[in-house]
C-alpha positions as CSV (number, residue, x, y, z in Angstrom):
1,X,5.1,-30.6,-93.6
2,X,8.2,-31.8,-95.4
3,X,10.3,-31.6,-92.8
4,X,8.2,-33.4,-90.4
5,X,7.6,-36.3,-92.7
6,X,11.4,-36.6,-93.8
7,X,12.1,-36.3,-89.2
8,X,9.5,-39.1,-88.7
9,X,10.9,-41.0,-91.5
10,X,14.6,-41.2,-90.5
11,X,13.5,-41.5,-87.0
12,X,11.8,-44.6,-88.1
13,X,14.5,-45.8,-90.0
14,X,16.9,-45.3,-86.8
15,X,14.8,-46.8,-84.6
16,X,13.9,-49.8,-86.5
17,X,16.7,-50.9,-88.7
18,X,20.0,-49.2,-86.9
19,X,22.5,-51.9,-85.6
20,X,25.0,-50.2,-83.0
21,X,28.7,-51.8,-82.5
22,X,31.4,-49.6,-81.1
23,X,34.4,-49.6,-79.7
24,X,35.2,-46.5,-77.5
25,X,39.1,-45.2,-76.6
26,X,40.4,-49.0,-76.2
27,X,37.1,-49.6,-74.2
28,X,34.5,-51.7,-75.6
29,X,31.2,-50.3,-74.7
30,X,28.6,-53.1,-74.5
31,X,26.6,-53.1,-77.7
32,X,25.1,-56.8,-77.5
33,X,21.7,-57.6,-78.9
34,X,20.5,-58.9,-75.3
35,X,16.8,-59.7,-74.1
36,X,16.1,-55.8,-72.0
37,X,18.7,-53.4,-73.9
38,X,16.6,-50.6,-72.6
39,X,15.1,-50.7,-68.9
40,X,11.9,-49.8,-70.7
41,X,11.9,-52.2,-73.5
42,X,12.3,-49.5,-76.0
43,X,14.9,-48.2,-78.6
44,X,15.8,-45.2,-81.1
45,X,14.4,-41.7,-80.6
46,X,11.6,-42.1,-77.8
47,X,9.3,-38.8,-77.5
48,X,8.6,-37.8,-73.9
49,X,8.5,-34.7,-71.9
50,X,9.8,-33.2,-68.2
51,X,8.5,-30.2,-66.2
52,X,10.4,-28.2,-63.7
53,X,10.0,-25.2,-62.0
54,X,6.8,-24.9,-63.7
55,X,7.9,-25.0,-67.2
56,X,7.3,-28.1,-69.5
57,X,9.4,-29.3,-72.4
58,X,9.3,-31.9,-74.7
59,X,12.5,-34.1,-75.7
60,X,13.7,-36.6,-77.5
61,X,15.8,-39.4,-75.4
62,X,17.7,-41.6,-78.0
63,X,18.6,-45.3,-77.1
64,X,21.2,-47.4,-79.7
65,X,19.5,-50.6,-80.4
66,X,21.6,-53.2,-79.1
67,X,23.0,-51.1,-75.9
68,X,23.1,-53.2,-72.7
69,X,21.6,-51.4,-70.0
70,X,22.6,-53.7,-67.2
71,X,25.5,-52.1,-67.2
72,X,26.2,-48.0,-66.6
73,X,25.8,-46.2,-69.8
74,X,26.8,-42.8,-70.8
75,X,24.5,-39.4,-71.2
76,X,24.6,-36.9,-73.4
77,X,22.2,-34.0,-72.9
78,X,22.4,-31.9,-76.5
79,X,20.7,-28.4,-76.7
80,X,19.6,-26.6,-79.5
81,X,19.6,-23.4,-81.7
82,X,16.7,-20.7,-81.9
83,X,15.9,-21.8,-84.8
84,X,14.5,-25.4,-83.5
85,X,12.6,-23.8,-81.1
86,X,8.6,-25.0,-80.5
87,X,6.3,-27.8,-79.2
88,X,6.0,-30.1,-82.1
89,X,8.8,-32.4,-80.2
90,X,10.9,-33.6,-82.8
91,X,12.8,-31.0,-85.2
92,X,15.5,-30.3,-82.7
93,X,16.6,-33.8,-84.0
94,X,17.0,-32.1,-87.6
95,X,19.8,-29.8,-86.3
96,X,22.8,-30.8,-84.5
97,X,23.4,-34.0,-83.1
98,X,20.4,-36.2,-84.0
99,X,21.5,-35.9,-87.4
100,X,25.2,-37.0,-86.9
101,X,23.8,-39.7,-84.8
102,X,21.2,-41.0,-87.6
103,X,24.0,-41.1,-90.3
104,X,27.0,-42.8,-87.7
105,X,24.9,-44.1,-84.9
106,X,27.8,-46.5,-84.2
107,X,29.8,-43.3,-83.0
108,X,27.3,-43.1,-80.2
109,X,26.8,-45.6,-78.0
110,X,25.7,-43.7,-75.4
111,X,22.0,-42.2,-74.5
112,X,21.5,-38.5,-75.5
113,X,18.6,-36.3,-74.5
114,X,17.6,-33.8,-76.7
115,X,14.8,-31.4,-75.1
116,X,13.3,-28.7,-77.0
117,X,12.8,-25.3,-75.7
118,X,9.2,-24.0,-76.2
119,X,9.9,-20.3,-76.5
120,X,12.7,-18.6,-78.8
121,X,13.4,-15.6,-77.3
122,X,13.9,-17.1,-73.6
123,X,17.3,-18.4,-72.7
124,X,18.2,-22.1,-72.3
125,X,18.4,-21.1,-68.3
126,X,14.7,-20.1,-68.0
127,X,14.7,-23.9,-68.6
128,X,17.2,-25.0,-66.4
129,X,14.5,-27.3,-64.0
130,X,13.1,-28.8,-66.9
131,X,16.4,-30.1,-68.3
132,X,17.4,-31.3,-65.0
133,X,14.1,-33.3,-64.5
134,X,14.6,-35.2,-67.8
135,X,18.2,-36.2,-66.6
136,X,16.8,-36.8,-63.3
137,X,13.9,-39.3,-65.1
138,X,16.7,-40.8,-67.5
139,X,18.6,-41.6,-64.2
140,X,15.6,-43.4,-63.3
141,X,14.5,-45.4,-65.9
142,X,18.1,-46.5,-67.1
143,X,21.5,-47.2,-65.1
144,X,23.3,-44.3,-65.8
145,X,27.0,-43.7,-65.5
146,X,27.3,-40.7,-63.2
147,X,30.9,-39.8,-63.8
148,X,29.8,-40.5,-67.7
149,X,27.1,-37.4,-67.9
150,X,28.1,-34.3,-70.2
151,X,26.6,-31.2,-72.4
152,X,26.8,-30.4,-75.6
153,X,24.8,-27.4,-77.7
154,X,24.8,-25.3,-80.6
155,X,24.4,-21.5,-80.7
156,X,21.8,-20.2,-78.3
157,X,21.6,-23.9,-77.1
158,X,26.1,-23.3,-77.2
159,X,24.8,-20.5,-74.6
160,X,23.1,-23.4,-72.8
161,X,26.3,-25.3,-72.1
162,X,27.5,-22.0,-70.4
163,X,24.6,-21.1,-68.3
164,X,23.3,-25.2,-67.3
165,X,27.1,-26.0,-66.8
166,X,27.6,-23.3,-64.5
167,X,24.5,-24.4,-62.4
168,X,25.3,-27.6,-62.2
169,X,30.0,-28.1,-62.5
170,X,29.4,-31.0,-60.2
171,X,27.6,-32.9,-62.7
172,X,29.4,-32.5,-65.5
173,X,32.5,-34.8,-66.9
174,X,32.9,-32.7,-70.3
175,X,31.0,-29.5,-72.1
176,X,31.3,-28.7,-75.9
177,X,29.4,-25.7,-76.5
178,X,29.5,-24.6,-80.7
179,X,29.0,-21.3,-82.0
180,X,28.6,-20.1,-78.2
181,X,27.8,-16.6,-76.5
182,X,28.2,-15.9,-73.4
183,X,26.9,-12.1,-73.0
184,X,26.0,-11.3,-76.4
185,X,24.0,-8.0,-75.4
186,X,25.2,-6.6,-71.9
187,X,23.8,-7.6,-68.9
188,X,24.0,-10.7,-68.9
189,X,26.6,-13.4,-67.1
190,X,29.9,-12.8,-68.4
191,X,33.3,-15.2,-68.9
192,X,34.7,-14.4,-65.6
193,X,31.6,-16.2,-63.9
194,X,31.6,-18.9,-66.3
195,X,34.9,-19.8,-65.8
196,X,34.6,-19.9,-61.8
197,X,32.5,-22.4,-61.8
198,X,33.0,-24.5,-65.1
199,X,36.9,-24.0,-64.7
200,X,37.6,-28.1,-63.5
201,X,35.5,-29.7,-66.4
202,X,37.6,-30.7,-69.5
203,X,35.9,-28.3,-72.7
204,X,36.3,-28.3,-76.1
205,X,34.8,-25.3,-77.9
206,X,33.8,-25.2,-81.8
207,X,33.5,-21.9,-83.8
208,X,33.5,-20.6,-87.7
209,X,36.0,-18.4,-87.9
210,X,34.1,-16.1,-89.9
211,X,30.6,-16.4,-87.9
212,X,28.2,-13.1,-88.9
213,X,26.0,-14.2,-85.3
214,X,28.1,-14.7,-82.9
215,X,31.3,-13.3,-83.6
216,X,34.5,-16.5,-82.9
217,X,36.1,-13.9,-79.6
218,X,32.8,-15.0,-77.4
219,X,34.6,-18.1,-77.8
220,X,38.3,-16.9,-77.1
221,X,36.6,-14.8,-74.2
222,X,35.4,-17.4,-72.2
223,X,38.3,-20.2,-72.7
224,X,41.3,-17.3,-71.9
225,X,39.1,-16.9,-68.7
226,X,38.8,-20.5,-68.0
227,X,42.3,-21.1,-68.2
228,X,43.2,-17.8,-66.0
229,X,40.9,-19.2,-63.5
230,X,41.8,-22.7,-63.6
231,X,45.9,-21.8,-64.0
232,X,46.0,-24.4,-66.9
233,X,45.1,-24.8,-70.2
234,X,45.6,-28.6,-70.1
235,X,41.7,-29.4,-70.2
236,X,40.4,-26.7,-72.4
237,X,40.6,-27.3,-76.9
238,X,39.3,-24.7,-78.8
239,X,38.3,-26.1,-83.2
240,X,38.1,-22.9,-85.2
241,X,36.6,-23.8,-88.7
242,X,38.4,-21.5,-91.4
243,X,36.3,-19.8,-93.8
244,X,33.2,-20.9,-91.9
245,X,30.5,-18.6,-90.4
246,X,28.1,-19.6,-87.9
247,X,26.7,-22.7,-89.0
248,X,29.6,-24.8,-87.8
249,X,27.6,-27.9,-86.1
250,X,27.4,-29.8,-88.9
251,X,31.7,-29.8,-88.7
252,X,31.5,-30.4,-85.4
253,X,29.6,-32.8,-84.7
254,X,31.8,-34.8,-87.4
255,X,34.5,-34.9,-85.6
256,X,35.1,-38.7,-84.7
257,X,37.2,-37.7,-81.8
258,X,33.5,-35.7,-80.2
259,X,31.6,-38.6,-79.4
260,X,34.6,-40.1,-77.5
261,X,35.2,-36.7,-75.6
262,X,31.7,-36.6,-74.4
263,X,31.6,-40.2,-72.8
264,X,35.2,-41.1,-71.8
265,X,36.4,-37.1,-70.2
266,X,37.1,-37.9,-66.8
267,X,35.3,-35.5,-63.7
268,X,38.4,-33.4,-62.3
């Protein structure tokens, strides 16, 4: 119950008294307080839901008060941990990237969809038509910069950016998966597939160095086999966080230079 009051009460906060002014990599992204920002008339943390493939979620699609919509904008899609798993809606925003964009929502001036997945033991991929409804839906009730559209998760949602990326390289300008597996139990899709089909979008990879879950090599795995595959390692970056262990979102999603990443990395 505490944690749902203190979600609804920085949500509120965000949504109602956030200003959003940026300037992005020498670009200015416009941040002017025009009549329509949002196609729909609405701003901060909107609560809505997709369903594909037969599988419903709910999510969270964040719009900065103050973006001009007339004009393409930027997507982040952001996946969670196990750990914010359910159907309440909203505490995926606790974890990750909602809370990095409620304290510096001026490093963000971008939309960002934040789904939550229902079950905790499925994989972000059982999912995979359900996330790519609610970026199909965001295309259509904002103008949204296709060559701008990238994926970001933590954990098993880090496993997310492996398995969703691979489905979809084409639409992808830029994944940064934290703490990610790829095949944390056998049987499951390994770095050598990854890296075929993710190999020409730019990555940056976060890890604690001393993560207990998913050990830091599921990380050097699937970036030596990216850069095997794609004979360079001029679009790959790998942040190891020293001392840390597997809670290393918090330092990610810190970094100033992330945001940028996410909506300037060109397609390849």
């Amino acid at each position: 119950m505490r944690l749902a009051l203190l979600i609804a009460a920085l949500i509120f906060i965000v949504a109602n008294c956030a200003g959003v002014f940026s300037a992005l990599g020498g670009q200015t992204i416009p941040m002017t307080p025009a009549d329509g920002a949002a196609e729909t008339g609405q701003a901060g943390f909107l609560f809505k839901s997709a369903t594909g493939d037969g599988r419903t979620i709910t999510y969270v699609e964040y719009v900065p008060r103050g973006l001009d919509l007339s004009r393409p904008a930027p997507l982040v899609v952001f996946l969670h941990g196990s750990g914010e798993c359910g159907e309440d809606g909203q505490k995926q925003v606790a974890v990750g990237i909602g809370t990095n964009i409620i304290w510096h929502a001026e490093r963000w001036p971008c939309i960002v969809l934040i789904p939550q997945k229902p079950v905790q033991r499925a994989q972000w991929e059982d999912y995979d038509g359900a996330v790519m409804q609610m970026v199909a839906q965001a295309k259509k009730d904002h103008r949204i910069d296709a060559d701008r559209i990238s994926l970001t998760g933590l954990s098993q949602g880090g496993h997310g950016v492996w398995s969703i990326g691979m489905r979809h390289p084409e639409m992808w300008c830029a994944l940064a998966p934290i703490c990610a597996y790829a095949d944390m139990h056998g049987g499951g899709t390994r770095a050598e597939e990854i890296a075929e089909k993710v190999k020409s979008i730019p990555v940056w990879c976060f890890h604690g160095e001393r993560d207990p879950v998913v050990p830091v090599s599921q990380a050097h795995d699937v970036l030596d086999a990216i850069r095997l595959a794609a004979r360079t390692s001029e679009h790959t970056r790998l942040t190891v966080y020293p001392g840390v262990g597997h809670e290393a979102w918090d330092k990610a999603y810190a970094e100033a230079d992330l945001p940028r990443f996410l909506m300037t990395a060109k397609k390849k």
